[in-house]
PLY file of the C-alpha trace (Angstrom):
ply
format ascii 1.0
element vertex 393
property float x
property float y
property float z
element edge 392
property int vertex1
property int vertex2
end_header
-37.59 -10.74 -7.65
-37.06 -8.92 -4.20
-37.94 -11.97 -2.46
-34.88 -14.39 -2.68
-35.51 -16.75 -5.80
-32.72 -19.14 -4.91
-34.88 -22.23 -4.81
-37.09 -24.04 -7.74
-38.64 -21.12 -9.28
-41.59 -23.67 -9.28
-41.54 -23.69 -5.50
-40.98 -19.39 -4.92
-43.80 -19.22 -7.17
-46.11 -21.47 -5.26
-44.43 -20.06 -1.59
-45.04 -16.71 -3.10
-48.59 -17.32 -4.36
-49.83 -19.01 -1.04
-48.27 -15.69 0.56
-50.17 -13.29 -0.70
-53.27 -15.33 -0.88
-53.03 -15.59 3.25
-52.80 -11.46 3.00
-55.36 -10.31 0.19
-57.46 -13.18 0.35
-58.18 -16.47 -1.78
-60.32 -15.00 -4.45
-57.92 -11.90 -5.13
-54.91 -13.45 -5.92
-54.33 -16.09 -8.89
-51.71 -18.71 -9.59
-49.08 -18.37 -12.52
-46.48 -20.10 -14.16
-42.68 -20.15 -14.68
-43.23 -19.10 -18.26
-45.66 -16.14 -17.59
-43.24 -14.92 -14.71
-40.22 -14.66 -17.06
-42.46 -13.09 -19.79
-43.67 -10.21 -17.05
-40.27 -9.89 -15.71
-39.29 -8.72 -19.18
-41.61 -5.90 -19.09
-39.36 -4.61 -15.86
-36.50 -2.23 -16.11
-33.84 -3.29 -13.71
-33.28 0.23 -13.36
-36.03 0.42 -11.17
-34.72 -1.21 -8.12
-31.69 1.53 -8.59
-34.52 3.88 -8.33
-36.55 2.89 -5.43
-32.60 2.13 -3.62
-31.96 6.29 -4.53
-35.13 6.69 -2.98
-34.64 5.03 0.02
-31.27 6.88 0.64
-32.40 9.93 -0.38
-35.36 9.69 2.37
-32.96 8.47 5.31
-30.56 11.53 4.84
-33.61 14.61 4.32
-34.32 16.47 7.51
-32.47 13.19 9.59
-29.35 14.60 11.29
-29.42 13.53 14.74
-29.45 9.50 13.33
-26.76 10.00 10.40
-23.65 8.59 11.50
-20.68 11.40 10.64
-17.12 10.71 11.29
-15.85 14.45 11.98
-18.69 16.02 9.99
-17.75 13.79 6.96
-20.08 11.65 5.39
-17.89 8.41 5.27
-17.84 6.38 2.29
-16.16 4.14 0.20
-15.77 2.45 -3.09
-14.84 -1.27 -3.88
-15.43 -3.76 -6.59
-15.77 -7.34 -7.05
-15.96 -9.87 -9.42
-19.71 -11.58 -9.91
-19.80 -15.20 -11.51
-22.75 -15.70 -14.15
-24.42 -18.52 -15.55
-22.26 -20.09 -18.34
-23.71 -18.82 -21.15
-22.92 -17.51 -24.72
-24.89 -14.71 -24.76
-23.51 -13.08 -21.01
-19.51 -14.46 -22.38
-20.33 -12.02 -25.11
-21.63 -9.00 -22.81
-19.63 -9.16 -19.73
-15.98 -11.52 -20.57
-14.86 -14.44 -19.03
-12.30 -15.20 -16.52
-10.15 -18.54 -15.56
-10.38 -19.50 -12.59
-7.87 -21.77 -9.95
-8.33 -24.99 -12.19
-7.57 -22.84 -15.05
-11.40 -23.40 -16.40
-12.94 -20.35 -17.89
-15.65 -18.98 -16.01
-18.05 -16.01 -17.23
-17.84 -13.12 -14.56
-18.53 -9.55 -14.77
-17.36 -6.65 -12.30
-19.68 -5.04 -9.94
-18.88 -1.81 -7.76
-20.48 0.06 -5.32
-20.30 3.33 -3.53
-21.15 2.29 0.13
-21.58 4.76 3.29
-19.65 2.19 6.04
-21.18 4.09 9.25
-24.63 4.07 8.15
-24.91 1.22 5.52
-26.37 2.28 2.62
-25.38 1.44 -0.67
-25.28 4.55 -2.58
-24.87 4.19 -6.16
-23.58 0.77 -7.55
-22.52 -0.32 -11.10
-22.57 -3.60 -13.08
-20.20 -3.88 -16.25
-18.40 -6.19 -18.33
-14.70 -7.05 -16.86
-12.95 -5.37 -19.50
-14.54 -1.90 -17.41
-11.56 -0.73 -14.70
-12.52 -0.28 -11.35
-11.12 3.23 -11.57
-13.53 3.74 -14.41
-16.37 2.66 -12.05
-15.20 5.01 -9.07
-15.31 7.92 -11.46
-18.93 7.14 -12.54
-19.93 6.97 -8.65
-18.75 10.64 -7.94
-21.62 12.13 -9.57
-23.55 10.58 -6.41
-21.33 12.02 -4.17
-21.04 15.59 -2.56
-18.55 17.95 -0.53
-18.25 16.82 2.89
-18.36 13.52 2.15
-14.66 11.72 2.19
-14.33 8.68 0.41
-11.47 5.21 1.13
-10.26 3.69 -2.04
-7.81 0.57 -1.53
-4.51 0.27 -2.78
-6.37 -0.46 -6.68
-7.51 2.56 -7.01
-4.75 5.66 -7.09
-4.00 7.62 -10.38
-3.72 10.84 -11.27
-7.35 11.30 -13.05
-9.56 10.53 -9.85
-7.26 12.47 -7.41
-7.62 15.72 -9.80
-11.55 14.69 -10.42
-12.07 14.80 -6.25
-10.13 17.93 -6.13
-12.29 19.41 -8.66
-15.82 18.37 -7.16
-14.98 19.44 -3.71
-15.24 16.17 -2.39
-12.20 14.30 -0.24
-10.49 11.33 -0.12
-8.06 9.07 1.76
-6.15 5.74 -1.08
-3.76 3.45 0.44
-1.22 3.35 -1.66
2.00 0.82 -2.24
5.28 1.77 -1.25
6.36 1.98 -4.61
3.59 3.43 -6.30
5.65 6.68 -7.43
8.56 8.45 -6.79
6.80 10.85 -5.01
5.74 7.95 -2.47
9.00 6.39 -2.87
11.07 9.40 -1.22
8.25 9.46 1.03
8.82 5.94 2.39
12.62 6.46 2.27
12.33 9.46 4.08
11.23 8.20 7.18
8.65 11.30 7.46
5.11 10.48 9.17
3.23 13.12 6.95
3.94 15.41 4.32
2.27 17.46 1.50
3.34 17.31 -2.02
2.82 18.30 -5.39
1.21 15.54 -7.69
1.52 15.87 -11.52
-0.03 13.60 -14.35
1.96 10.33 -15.16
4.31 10.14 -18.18
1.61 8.14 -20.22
-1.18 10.23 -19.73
-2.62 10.97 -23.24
-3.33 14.99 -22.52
-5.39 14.95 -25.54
-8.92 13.45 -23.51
-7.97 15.02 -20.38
-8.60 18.66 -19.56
-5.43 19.08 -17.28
-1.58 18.82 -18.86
1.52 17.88 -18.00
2.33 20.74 -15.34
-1.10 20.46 -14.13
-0.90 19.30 -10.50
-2.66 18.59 -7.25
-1.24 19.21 -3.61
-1.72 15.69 -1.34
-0.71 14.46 1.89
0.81 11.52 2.61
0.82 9.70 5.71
2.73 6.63 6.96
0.81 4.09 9.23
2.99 1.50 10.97
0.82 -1.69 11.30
1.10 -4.40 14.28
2.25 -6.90 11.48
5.57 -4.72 11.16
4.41 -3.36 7.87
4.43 -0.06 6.34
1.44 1.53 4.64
1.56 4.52 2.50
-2.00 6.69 2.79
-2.88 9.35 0.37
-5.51 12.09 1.47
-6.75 15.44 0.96
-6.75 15.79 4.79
-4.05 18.51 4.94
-4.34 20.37 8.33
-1.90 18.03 10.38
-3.33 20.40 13.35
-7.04 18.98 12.56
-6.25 15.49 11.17
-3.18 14.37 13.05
-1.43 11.46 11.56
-2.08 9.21 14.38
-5.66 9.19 13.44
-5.38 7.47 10.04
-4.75 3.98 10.61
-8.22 3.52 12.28
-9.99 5.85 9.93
-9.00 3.93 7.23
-9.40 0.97 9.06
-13.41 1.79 9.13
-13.35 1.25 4.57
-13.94 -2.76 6.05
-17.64 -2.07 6.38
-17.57 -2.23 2.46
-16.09 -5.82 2.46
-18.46 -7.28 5.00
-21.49 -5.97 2.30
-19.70 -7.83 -0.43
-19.58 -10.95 2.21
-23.22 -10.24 2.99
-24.01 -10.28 -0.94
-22.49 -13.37 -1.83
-22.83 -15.91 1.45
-26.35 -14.21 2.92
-28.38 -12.94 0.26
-26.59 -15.19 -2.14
-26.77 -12.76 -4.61
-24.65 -15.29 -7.62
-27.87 -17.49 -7.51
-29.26 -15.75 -10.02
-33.04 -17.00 -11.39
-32.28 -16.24 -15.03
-29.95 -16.65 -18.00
-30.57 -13.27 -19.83
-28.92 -9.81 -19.16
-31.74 -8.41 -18.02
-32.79 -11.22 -15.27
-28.79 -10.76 -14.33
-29.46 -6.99 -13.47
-32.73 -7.14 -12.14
-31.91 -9.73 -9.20
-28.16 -7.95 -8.87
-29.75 -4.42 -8.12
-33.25 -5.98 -6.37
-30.52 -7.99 -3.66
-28.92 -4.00 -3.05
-32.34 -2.71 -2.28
-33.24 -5.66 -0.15
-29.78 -4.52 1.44
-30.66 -1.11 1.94
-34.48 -1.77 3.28
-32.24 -4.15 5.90
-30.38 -1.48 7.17
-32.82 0.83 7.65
-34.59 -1.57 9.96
-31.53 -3.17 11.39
-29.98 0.46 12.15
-32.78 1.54 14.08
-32.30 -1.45 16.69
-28.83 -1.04 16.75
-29.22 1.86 17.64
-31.72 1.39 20.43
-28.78 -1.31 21.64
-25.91 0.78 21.96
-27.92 2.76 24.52
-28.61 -0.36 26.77
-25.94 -0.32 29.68
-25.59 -3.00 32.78
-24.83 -5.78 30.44
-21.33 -7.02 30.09
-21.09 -7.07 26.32
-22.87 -4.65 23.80
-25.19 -6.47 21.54
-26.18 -5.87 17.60
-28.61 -7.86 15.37
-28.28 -10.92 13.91
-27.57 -9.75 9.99
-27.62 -13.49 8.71
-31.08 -14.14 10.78
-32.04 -10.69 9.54
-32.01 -11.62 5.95
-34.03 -14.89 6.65
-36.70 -13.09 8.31
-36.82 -10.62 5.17
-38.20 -13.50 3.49
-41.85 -13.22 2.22
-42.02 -10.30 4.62
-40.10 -7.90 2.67
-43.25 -8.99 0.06
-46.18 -7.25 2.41
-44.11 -3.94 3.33
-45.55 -3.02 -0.71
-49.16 -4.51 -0.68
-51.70 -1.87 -1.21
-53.73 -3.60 2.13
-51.29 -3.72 4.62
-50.15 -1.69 7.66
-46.36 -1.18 6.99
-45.63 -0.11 10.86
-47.06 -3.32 11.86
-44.70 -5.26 9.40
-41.58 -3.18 10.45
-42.94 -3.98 14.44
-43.24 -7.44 13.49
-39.35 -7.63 11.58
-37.69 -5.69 14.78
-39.52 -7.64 17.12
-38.12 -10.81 15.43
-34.67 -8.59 15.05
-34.73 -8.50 18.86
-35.17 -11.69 19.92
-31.99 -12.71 18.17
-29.22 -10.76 18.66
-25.47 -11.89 18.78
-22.47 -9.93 21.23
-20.15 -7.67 20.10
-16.43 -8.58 21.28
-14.07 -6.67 21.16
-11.05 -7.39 20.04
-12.18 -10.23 17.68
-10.18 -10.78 14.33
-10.94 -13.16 11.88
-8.30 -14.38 8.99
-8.70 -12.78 5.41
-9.29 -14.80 2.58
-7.49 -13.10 0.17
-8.87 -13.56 -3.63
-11.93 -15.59 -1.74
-14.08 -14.84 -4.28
-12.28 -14.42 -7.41
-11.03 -18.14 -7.09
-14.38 -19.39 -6.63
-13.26 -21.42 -3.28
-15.65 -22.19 -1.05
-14.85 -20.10 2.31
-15.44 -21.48 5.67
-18.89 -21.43 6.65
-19.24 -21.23 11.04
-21.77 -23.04 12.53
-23.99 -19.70 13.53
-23.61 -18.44 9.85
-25.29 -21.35 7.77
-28.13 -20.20 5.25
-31.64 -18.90 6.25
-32.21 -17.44 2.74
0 1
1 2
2 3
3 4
4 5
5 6
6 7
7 8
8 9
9 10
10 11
11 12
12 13
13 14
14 15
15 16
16 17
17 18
18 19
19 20
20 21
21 22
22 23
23 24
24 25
25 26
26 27
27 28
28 29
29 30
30 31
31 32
32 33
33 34
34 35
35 36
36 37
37 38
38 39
39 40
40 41
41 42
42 43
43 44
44 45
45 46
46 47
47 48
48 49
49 50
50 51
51 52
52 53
53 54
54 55
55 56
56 57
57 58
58 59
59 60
60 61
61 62
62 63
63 64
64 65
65 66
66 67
67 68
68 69
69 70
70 71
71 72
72 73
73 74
74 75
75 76
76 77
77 78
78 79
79 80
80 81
81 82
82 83
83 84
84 85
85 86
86 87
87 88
88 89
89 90
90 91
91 92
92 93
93 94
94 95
95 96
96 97
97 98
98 99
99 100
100 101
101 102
102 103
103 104
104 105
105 106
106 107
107 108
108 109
109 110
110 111
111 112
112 113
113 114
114 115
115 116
116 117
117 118
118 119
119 120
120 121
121 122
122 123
123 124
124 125
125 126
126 127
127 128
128 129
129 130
130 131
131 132
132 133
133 134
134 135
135 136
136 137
137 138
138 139
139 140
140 141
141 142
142 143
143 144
144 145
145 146
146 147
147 148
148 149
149 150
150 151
151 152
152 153
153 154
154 155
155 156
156 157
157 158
158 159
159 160
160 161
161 162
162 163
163 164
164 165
165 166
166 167
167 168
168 169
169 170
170 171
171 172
172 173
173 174
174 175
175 176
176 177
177 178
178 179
179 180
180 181
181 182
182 183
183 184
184 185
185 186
186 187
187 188
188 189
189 190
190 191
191 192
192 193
193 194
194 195
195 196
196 197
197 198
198 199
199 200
200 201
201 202
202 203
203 204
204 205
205 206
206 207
207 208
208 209
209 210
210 211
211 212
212 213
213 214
214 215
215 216
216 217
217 218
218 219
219 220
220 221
221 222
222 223
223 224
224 225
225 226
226 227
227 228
228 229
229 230
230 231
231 232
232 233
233 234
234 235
235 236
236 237
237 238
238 239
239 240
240 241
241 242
242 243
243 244
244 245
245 246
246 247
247 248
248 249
249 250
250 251
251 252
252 253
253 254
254 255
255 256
256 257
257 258
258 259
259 260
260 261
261 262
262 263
263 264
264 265
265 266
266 267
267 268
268 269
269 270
270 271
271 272
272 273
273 274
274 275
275 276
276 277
277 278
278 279
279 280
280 281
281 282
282 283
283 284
284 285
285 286
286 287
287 288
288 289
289 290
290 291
291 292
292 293
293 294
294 295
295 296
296 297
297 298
298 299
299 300
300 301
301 302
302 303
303 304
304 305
305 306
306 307
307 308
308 309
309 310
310 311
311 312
312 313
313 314
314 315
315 316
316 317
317 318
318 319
319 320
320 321
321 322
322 323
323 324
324 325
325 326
326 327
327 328
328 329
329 330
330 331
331 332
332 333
333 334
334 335
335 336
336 337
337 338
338 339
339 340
340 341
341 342
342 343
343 344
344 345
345 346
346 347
347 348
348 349
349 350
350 351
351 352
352 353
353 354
354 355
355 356
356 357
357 358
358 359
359 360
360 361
361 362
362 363
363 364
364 365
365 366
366 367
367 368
368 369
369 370
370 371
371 372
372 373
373 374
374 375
375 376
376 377
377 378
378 379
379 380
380 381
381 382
382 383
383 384
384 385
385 386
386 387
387 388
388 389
389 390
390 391
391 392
């Protein structure tokens, strides 16, 4: 399940099978069919790839300072969903809702969120849930993974009342981009001119006080700072970044500028690791590849950090170089297998992946934009596809 099944299931078996036959030997190792794979892979939690992924994460940050990635002594994270098309079945229309998509054709889709540190890239805590689940409701479900001095981006999707007063209470800050006319608090702000200022925030008119434990003169003091962006535009940031003295407002645009780490994982999920090809019809096959692709994620990063970092130390070339991430995923392939068999070295299959990491790295230019496809993903159109990007998965 870790290893990619997005061919014949017939054929991963088989490529599988010869795999670990070349490792542990001929007589060690038996064959098996399609059936008795989907009968074992019932007997799996998919809980347990969230487990090993909490693991993981849990390892990197222990008694590892000097290689955690801090933006002024902040952990920095952030939160974003995205819709995940399923197989077109009965039984997953019934569990997770269906959507319509640009030929107006319904297509069954769930939501999927993730709480995803952008310096370091790991994937924190993630969520899979039916559509009719907010992404608000997800966010508030991640906090419980975060901790104070960590400060988390939200998009514009995200502000209310609820998770500003739920940060605020947990110690833990946060920086939304907000629209212009999200309030009449941010209203005056934008009509104000103003580049920062710190207001009261009280609950909405609609709240229903009777689940919450605030009420109606409950409230929560916020900043709000105005970014002028190179398209002419004004954006409206809300943050619980209050010393002006510490966090000048000039520093915002770029800060929140760094939440785009979170939308190259979803890119990474969908076009790299492919993670929609999913190798089973039930529920449970739906989780189990959906949270074994975030591990394989998270194992990728650690590897593909270390070089990166060993990179950004070169000097005497004229651009700064990174690692492949699209080759990086190929070479996961089969090898991602051996870093758990009982009879190998792992440090020779980590020397073996970096080595491979090495020999193809890409530039980093600066400078370099590329066009947003907005709604890419919820329309189900094909995106463009460059010629160094095709599939090695």
């Amino acid at each position: 399940m870790m290893n990619f099944l997005r061919k014949s299931l017939s054929l991963e078996i088989e490529n599988f099978v010869g795999h670990i036959k070349s490792i542990l030997g001929i007589g060690v190792f038996s064959s098996f069919t399609k059936s008795a794979f989907v009968q074992c892979r019932k007997k799996i939690q998919p809980d347990v790839f969230k487990y090993l992924s909490h693991r993981l994460i849990e390892e990197f940050y222990t008694d590892n300072e000097e290689s955690v990635k801090l933006w002024k002594g902040f952990r920095l994270l952030s939160v974003d969903g995205s819709r995940m098309t399923l197989p077109n079945t009965k039984e997953l229309a019934n569990e997770y809702g269906c959507a319509k998509n640009q030929t107006d054709t319904e297509v069954v889709q769930a939501r999927a969120s993730v709480l995803y540190d952008v310096l370091n890239r790991y994937i924190l805590d993630s969520e899979f849930s039916a559509l009719e689940i907010g992404e608000k409701t997800l966010a508030l479900n991640h906090l419980k993974h975060a901790q104070a001095k960590d400060l988390i981006i939200y998009d514009r999707g995200y502000p209310s009342f609820e998770l500003i007063y739920e940060h605020n209470k947990r110690g833990i800050d946060f920086l939304i981009r907000v629209k212009t006319d999200f309030s009449n608090l941010t209203r005056a702000f934008f009509e104000s001119g103003k580049r920062s200022q710190i207001v009261k925030m009280y609950p909405c008119k609609n709240t229903k006080f009777t689940e919450m434990e605030y009420d109606k003169n409950t409230f929560v003091e916020i900043r709000l700072v105005r970014v002028e962006l190179s398209s002419n535009e004004t954006e409206i940031l809300m943050t619980s970044l209050k010393d002006d003295i510490q966090y000048p407002d000039t520093i915002f645009k770029e800060l929140y500028g760094l939440r785009w780490g979170i939308e190259t994982l979803y890119d990474e999920l969908k076009n790299k690791l492919k993670v929609e090809y999913f190798s089973g019809y039930s529920k449970q096959s739906i989780l189990q590849d959906f949270y074994a692709a975030l591990l394989v994620c998270n194992v990728q990063s650690l590897i593909v950090g270390e070089i990166n970092d060993e990179l950004r130390e070169r000097t005497g070339t004229k651009y700064e170089y990174k690692v492949n991430n699209n080759l990086s995923y190929g070479f996961l392939k089969d090898r991602i297998i051996t870093l758990f068999l009982p009879k190998t070295d792992m440090n020779v299959v980590l020397d073996e992946l970096k080595d491979l990491f090495k020999k193809n790295l890409v530039p980093v230019r600066p400078g370099r934009k590329y066009d947003r496809y907005k709604d890419k993903y919820k329309n189900r159109k094909k995106p463009k596809v460059p010629k160094n990007m095709k599939d090695t998965t």
